[in-house]
BAFI-3210 file (N, C-alpha, C; in Angstrom, 3 decimals, decimal comma, padded with zeros to 6 digits):
// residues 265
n [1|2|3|4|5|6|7|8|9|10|11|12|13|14|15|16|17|18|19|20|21|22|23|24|25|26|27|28|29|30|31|32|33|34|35|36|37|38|39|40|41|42|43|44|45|46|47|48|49|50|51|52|53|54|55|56|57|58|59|60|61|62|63|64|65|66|67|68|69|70|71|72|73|74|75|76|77|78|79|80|81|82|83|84|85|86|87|88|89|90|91|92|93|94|95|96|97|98|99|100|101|102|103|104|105|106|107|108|109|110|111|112|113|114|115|116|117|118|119|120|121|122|123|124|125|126|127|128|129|130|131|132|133|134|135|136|137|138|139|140|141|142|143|144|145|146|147|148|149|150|151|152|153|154|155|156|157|158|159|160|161|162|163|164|165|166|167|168|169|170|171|172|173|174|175|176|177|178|179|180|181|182|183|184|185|186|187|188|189|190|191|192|193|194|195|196|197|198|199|200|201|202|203|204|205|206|207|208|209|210|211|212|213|214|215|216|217|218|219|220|221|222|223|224|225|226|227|228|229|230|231|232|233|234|235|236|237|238|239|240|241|242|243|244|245|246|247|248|249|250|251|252|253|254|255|256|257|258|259|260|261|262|263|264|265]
n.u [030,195|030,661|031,138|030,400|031,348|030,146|030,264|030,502|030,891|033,357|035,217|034,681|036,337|038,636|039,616|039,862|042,511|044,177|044,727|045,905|048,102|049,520|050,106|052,390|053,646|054,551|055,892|058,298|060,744|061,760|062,554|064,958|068,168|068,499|066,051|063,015|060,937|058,433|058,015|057,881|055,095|053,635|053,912|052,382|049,602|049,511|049,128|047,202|044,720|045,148|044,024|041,780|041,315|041,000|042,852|043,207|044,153|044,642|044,011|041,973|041,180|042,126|044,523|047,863|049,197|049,014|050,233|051,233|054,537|057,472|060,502|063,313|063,527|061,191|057,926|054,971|052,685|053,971|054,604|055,123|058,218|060,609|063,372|066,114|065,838|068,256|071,310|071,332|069,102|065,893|062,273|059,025|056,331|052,832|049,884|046,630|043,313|040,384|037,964|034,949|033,782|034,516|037,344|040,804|044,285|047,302|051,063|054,524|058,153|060,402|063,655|066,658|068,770|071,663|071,394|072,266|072,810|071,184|069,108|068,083|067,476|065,476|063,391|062,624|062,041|059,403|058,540|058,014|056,275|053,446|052,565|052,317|050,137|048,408|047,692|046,146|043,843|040,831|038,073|036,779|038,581|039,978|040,115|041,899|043,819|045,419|046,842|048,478|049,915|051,217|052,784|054,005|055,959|057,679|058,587|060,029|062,262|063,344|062,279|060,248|056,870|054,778|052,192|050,312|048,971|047,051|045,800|042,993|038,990|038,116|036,084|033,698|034,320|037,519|038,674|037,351|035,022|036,393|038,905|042,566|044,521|048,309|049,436|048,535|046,213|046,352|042,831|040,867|038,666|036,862|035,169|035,914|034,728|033,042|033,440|034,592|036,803|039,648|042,885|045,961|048,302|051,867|053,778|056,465|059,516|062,541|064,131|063,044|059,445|057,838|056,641|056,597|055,147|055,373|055,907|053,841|051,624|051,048|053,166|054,879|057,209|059,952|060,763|063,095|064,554|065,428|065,051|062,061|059,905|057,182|054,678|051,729|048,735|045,891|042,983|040,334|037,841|037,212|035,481|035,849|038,611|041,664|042,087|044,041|044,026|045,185|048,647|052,166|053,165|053,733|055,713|057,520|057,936|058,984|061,654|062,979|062,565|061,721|058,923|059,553|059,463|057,959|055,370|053,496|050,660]
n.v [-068,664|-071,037|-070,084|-072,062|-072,352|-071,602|-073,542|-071,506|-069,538|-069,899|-070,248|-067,230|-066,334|-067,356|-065,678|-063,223|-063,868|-065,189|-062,648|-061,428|-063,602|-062,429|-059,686|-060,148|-061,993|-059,655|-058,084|-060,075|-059,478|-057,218|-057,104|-056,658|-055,999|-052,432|-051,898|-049,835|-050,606|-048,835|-047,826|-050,425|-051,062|-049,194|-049,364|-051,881|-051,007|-049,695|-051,440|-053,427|-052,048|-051,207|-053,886|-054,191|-054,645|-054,017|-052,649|-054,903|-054,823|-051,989|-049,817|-051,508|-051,760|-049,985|-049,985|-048,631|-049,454|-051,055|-053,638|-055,765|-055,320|-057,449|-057,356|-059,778|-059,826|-059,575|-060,846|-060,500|-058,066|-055,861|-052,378|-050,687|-049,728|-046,725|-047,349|-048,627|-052,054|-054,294|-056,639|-059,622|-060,088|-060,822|-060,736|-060,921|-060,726|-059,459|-060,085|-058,365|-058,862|-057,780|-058,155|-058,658|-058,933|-060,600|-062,111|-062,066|-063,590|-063,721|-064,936|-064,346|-065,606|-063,623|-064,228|-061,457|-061,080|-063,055|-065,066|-066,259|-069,925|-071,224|-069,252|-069,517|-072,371|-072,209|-070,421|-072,509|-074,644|-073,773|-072,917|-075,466|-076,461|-075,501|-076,647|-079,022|-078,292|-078,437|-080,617|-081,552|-080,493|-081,741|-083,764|-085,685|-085,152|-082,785|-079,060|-079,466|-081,087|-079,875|-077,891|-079,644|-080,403|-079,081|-077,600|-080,611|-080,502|-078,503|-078,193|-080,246|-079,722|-077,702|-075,310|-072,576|-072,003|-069,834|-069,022|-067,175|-065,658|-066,465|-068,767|-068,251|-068,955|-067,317|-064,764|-062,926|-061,210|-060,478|-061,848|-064,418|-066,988|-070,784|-070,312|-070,829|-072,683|-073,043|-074,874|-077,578|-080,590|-083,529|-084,633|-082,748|-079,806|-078,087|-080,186|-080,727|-079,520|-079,747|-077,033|-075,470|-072,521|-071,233|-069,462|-070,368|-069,969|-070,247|-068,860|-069,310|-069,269|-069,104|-068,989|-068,712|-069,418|-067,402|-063,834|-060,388|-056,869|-054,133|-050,157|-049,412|-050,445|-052,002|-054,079|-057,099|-059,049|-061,072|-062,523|-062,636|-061,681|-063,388|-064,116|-064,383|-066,592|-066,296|-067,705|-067,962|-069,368|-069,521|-071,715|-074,203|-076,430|-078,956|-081,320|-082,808|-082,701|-080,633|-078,154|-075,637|-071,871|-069,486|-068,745|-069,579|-069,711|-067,556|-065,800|-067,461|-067,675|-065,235|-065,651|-067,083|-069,710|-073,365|-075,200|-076,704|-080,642|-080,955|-079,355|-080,549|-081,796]
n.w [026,735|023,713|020,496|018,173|014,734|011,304|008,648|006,336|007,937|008,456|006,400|005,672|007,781|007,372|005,480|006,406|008,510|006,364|005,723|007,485|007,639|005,463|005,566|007,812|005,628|003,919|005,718|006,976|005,186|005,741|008,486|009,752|010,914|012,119|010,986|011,675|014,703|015,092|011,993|010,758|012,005|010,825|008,110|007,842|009,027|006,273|005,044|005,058|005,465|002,750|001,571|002,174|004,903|008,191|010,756|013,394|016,246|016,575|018,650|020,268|023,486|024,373|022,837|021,010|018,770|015,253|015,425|017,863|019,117|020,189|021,651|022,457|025,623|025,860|026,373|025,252|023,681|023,260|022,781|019,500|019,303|018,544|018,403|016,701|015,497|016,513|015,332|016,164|018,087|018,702|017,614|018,359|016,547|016,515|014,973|014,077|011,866|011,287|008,882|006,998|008,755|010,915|012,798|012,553|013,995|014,414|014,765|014,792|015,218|014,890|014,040|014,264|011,914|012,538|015,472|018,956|019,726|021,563|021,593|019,047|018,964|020,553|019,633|016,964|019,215|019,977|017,917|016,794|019,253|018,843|016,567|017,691|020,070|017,992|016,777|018,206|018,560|017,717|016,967|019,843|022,017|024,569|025,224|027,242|026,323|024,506|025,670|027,188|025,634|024,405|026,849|027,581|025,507|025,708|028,282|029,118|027,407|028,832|028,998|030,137|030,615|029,977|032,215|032,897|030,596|027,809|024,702|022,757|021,657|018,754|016,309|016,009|017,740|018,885|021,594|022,033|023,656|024,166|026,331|025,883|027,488|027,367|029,141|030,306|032,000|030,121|028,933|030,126|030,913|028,422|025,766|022,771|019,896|016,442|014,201|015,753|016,801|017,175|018,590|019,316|021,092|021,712|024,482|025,120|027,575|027,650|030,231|033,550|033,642|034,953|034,718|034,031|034,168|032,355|032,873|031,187|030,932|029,354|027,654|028,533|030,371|030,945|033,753|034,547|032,696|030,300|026,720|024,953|023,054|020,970|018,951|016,727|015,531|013,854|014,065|012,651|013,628|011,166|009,597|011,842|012,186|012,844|011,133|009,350|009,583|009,140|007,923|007,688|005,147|003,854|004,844|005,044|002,171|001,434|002,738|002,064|002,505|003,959|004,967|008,307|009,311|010,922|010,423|008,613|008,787]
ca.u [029,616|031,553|030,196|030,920|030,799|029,356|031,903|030,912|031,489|034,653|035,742|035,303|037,568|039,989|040,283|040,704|043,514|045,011|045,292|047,451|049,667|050,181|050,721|053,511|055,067|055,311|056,995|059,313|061,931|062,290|062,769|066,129|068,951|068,518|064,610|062,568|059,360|057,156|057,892|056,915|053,965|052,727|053,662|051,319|048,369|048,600|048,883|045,518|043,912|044,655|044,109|040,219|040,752|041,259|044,030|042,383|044,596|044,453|042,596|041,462|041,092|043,207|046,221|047,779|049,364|048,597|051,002|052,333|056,172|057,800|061,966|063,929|062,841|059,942|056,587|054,105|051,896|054,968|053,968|056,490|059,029|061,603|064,316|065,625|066,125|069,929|071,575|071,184|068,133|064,623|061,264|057,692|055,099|051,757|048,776|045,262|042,665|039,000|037,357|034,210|032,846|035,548|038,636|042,195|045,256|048,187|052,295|055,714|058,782|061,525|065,686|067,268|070,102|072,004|071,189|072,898|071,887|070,046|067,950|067,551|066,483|064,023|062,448|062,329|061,237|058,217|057,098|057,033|055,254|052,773|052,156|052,234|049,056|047,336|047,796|045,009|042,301|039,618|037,150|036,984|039,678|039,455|041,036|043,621|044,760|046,130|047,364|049,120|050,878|052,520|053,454|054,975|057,018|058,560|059,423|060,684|063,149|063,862|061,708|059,330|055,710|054,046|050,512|049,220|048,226|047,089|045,083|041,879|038,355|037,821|035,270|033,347|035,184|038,971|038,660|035,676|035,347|037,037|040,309|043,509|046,130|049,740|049,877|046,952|046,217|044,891|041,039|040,434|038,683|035,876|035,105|036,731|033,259|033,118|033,121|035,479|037,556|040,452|044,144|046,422|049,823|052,907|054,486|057,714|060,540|064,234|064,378|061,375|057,956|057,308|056,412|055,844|054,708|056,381|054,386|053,270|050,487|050,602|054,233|054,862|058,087|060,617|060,846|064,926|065,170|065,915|064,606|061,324|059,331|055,826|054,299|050,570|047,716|044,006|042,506|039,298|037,458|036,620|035,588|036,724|040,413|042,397|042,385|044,781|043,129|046,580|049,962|053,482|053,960|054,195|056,658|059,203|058,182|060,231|063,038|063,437|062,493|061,099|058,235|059,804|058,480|056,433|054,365|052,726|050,073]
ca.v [-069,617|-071,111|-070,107|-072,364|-071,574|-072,739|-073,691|-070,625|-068,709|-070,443|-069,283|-065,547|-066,137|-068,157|-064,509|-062,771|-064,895|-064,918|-061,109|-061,250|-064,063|-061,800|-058,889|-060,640|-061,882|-058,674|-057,977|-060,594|-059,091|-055,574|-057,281|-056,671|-054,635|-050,990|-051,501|-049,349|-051,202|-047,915|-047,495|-051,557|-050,862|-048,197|-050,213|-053,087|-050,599|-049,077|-053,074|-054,205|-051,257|-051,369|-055,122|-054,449|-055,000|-052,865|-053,042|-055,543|-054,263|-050,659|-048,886|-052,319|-051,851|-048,596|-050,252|-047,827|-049,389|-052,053|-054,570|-055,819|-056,499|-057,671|-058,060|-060,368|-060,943|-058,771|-062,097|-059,918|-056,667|-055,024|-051,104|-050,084|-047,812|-046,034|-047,670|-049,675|-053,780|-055,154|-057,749|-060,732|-059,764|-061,547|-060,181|-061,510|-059,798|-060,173|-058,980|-058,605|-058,005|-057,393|-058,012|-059,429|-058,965|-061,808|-061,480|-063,271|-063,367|-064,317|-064,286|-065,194|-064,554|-063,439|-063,463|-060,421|-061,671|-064,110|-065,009|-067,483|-071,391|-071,294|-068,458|-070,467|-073,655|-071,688|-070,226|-073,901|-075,276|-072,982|-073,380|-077,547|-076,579|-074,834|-077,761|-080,193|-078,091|-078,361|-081,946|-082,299|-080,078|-083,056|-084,613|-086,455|-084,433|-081,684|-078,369|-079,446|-081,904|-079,028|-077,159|-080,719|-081,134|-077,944|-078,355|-081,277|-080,716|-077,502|-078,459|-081,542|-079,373|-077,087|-073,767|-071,845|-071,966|-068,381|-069,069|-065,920|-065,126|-068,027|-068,353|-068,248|-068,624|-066,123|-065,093|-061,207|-060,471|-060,963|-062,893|-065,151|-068,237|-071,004|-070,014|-072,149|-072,389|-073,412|-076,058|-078,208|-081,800|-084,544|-085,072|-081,842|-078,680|-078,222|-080,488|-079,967|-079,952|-079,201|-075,843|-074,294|-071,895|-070,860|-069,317|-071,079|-069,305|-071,120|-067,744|-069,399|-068,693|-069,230|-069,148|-068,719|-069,396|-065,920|-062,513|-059,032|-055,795|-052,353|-049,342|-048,699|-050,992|-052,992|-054,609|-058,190|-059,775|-062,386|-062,109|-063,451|-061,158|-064,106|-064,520|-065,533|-066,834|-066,713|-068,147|-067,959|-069,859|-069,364|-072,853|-074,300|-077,891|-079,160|-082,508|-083,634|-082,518|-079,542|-076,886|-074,119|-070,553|-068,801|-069,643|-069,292|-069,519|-066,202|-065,743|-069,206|-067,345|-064,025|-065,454|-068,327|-070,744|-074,314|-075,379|-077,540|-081,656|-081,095|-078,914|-081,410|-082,287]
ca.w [025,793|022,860|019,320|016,786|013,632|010,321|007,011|005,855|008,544|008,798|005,100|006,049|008,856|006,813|004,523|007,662|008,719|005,212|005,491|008,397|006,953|003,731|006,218|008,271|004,996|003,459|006,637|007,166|004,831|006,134|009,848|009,558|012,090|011,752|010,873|013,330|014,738|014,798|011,067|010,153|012,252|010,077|006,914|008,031|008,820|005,232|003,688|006,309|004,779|001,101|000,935|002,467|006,283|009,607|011,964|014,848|017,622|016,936|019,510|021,097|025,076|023,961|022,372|020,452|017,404|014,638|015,370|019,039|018,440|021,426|021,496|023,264|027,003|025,900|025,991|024,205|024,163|023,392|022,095|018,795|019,377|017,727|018,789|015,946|015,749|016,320|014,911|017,683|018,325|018,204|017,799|018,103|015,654|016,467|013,917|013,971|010,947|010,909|007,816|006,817|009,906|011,427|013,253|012,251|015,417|013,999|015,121|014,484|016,114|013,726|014,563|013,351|011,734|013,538|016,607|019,615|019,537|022,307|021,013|017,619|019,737|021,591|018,493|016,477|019,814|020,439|016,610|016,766|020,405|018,634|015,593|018,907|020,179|017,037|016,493|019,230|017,733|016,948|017,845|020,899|022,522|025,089|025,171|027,973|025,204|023,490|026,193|028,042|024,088|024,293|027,946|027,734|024,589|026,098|029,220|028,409|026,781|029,984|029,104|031,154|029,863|030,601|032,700|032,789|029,086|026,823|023,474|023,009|020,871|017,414|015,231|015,637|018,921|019,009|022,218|022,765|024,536|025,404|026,826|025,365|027,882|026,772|029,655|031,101|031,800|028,901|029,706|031,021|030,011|027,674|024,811|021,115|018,445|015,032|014,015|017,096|015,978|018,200|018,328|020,217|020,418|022,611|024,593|025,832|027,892|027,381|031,797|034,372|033,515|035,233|033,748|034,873|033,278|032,351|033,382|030,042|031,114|028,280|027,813|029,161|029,947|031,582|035,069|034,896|031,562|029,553|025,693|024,859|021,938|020,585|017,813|016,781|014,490|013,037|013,930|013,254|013,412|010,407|009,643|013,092|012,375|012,840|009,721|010,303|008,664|008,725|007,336|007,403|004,074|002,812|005,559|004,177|000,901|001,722|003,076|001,284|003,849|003,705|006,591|008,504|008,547|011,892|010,075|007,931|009,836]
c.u [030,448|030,403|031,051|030,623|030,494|030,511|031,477|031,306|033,210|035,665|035,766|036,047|038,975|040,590|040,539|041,860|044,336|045,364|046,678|048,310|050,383|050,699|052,142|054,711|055,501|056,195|058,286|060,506|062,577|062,801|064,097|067,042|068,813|067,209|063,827|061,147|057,979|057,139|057,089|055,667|052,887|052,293|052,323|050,017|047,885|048,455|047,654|044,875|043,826|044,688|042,445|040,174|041,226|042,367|043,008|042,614|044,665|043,272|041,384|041,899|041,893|044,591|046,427|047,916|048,520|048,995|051,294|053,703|057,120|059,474|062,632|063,260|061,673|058,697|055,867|053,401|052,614|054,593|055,261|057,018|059,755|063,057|064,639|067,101|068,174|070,117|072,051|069,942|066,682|063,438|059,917|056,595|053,901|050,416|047,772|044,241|041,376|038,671|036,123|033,180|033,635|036,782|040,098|043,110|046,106|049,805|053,539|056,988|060,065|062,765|066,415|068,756|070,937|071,616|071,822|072,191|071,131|068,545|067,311|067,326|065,529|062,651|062,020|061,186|059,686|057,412|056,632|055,889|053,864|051,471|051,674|050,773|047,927|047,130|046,272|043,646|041,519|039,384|037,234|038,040|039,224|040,089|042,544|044,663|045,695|047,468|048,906|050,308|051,912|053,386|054,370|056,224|058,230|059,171|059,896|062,190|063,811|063,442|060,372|058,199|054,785|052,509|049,778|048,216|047,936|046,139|043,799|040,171|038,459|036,484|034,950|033,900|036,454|039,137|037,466|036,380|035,753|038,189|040,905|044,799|047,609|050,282|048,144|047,479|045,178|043,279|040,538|039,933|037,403|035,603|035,077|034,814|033,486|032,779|033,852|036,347|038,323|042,315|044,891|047,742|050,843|053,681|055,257|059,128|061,610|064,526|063,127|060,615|057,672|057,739|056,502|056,033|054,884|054,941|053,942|051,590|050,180|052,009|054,378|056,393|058,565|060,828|062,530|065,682|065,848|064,147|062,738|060,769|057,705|055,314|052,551|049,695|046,691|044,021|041,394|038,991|037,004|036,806|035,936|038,244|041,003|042,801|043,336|044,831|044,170|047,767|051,233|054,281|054,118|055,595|058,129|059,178|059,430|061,119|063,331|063,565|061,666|060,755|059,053|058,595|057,353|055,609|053,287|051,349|049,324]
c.v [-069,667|-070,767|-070,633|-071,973|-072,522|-072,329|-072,443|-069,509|-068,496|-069,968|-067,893|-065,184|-066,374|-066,868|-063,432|-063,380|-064,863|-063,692|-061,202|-062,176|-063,285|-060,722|-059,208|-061,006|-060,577|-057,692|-058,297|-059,954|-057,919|-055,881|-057,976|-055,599|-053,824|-050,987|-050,854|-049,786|-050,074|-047,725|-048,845|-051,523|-049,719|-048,713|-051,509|-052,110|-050,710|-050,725|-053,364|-053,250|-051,453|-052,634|-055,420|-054,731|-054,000|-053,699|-054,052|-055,266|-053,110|-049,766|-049,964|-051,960|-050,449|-048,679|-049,256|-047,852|-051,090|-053,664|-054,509|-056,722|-055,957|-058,186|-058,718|-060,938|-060,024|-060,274|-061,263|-058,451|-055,591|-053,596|-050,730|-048,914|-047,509|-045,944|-048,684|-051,302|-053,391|-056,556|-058,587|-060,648|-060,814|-060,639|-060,467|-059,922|-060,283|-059,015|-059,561|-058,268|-057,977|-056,778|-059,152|-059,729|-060,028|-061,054|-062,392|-062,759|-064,081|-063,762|-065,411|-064,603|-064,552|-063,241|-062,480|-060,749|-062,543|-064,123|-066,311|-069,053|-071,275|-070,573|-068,936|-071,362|-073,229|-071,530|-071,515|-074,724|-074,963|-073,187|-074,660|-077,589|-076,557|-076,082|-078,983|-080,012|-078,808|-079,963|-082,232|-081,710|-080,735|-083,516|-085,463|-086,094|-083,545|-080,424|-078,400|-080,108|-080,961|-078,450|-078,507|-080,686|-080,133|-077,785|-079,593|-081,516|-079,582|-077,504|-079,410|-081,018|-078,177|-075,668|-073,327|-071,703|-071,178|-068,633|-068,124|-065,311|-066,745|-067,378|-068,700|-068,677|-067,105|-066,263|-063,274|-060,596|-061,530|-062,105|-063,413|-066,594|-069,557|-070,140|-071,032|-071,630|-073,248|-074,512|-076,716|-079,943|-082,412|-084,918|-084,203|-080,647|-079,179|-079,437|-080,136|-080,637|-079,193|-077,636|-074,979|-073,855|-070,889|-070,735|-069,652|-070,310|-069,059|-069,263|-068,585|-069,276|-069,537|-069,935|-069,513|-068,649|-067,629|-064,577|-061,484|-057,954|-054,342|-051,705|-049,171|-049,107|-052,222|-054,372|-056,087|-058,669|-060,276|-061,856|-062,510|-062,263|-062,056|-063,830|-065,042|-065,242|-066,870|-066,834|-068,267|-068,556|-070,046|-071,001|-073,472|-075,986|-078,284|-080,644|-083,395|-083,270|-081,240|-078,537|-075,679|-073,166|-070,178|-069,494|-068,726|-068,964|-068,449|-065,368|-066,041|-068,147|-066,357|-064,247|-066,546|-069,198|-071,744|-074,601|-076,767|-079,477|-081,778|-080,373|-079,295|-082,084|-083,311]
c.w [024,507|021,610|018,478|015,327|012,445|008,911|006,133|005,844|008,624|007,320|005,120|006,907|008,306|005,723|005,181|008,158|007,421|005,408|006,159|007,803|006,084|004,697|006,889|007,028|004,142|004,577|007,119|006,520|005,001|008,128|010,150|010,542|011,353|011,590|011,894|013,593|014,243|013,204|010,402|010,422|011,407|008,549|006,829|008,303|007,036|004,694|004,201|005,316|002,947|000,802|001,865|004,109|007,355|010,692|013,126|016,248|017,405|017,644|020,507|022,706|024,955|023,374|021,321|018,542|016,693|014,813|016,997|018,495|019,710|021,162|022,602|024,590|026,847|025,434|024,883|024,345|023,990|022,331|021,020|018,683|018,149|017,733|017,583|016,677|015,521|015,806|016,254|018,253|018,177|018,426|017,327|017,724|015,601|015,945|013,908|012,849|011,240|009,599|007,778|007,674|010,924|011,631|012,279|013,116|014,712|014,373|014,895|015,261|015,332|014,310|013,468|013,245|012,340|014,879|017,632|019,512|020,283|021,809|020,092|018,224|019,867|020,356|017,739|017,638|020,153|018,799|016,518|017,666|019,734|017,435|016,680|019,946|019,058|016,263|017,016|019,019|017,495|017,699|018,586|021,668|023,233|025,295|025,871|027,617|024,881|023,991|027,297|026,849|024,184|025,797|027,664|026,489|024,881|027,111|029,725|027,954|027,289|029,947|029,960|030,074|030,849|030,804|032,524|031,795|028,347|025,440|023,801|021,580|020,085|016,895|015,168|016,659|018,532|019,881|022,656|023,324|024,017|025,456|026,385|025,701|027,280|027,704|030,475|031,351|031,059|029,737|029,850|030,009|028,783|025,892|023,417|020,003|017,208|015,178|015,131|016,035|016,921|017,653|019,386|019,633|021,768|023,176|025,833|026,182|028,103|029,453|032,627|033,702|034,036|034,738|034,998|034,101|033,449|033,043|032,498|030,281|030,030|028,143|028,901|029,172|030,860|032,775|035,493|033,754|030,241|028,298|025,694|023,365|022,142|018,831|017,742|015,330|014,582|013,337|013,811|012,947|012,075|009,732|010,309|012,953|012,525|011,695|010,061|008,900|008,628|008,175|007,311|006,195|003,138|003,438|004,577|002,617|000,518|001,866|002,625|001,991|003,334|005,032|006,695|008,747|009,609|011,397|009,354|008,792|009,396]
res [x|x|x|x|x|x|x|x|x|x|x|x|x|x|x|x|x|x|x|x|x|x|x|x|x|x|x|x|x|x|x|x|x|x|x|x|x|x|x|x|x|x|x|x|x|x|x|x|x|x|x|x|x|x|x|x|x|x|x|x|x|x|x|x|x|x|x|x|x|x|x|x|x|x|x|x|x|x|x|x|x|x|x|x|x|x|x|x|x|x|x|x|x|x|x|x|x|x|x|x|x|x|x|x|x|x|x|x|x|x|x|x|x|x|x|x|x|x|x|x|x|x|x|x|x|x|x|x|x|x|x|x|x|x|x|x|x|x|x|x|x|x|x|x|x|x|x|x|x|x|x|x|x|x|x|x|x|x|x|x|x|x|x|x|x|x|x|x|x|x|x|x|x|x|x|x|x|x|x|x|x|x|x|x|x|x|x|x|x|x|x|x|x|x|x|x|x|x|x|x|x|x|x|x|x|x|x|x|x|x|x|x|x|x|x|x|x|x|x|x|x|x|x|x|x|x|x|x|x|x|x|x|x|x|x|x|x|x|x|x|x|x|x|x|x|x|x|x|x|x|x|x|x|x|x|x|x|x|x|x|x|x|x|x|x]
***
């Protein structure tokens, strides 16, 4: 059952969701070669904590740390080691807070220092994907809107769009209902109403559509070993249109970045 929520529910989510943006951008600038994931992961607990909120993935289903940060042909779920980042490198950071009694899911996928064109396509292409979901958020629309938008803008453009995992409803559980897959067909799939409040977050691949999973049990990745991207955003209905509770821009802030013009929504 979907629970929508009420605009003022939807404001204690939207300061959940802020956390993690502020978390990610006081991240972005240390996600640099030589940085070692298990050490950012510890940095982002103590910031969740001294800024009022709780890790959301620590200790969920048994995950171990605060942050999943997934490199290269690693999709997602990825556990941080102690291995540190290279230059060429990419790596999706994905953070959870609980505060307020509300969740916030939020991710980006950062290139460590230069990285090949293709790789920089992939990443650009997977964030427009992601704006190309969220276009369809509103009323009179149905979730497979969302999931058809990001489909057909990615493989249109010759990448593999990972079935297995998708996004989903938020609010006092991390994942509630509906489900929001990354490919569908328009029409289909439950009806978009005021007050939904869902993270939709594009996990695509550079090669094959298909995955498969280390033994760690948790770990997800390319079944060819090629690249992939994910990108993630807080979304909820409001006023019939698409609101998006998280943001990039503390990210663009760090590195001196400007959102690009699909983000305007």
């Amino acid at each position: 059952m979907i629970k929508y929520k009420s605009a003022e529910q939807i404001e204690l989510m939207r300061e959940s969701a802020q956390l993690v943006s502020k978390t990610l951008g006081m991240l972005a600038p240390l996600v640099v070669p030589g940085a070692i994931p298990l050490e950012l992961d510890k940095k982002a607990e103590e910031f969740i904590r001294d800024h009022g909120g709780e890790p959301g993935f620590l200790g969920m289903y048994g995950f171990p740390n605060s942050l999943c940060m997934s490199p290269n042909a690693h999709v997602v779920h990825g556990i941080p080691g102690k291995s540190p980042l290279l230059e060429g490198d990419i790596i999706s950071v994905d953070c959870g807070v609980f505060m307020n009694g509300y969740y916030g899911d939020h991710a980006y996928t950062f290139p460590i220092g230069g990285v090949d064109a293709a790789t920089a396509q992939l990443l650009e292409d997977t964030k427009a994907s992601l704006y190309a979901g969220i276009r369809e958020v509103r009323l009179g629309n149905r979730i497979g809107d969302i999931g058809a938008a990001i489909q057909e803008y990615t493989e249109s453009r010759g990448y593999g769009v990972v079935r297995e995992l998708v996004g989903h409803g938020l609010g006092q559980k991390m994942h509630e209902e509906p489900q929001v897959p990354n490919y569908g067909k328009r029409g289909r799939g439950k009806k978009i109403q005021e007050g939904l409040v869902i993270a939709i977050e594009p996990m695509i691949n550079l090669g094959t559509q298909r995955i498969k999973q280390l033994d760690d049990g948790w770990t997800i990745l390319t079944a060819d070993g090629k690249n992939s991207a994910h990108f993630e955003h807080d979304v909820a209905v409001v006023n019939g249109a698409p609101e998006i509770l998280s943001t990039f821009q503390y990210i663009y802030d760090a590195l001196g970045m400007e959102p690009a013009e699909y983000e305007n929504l």
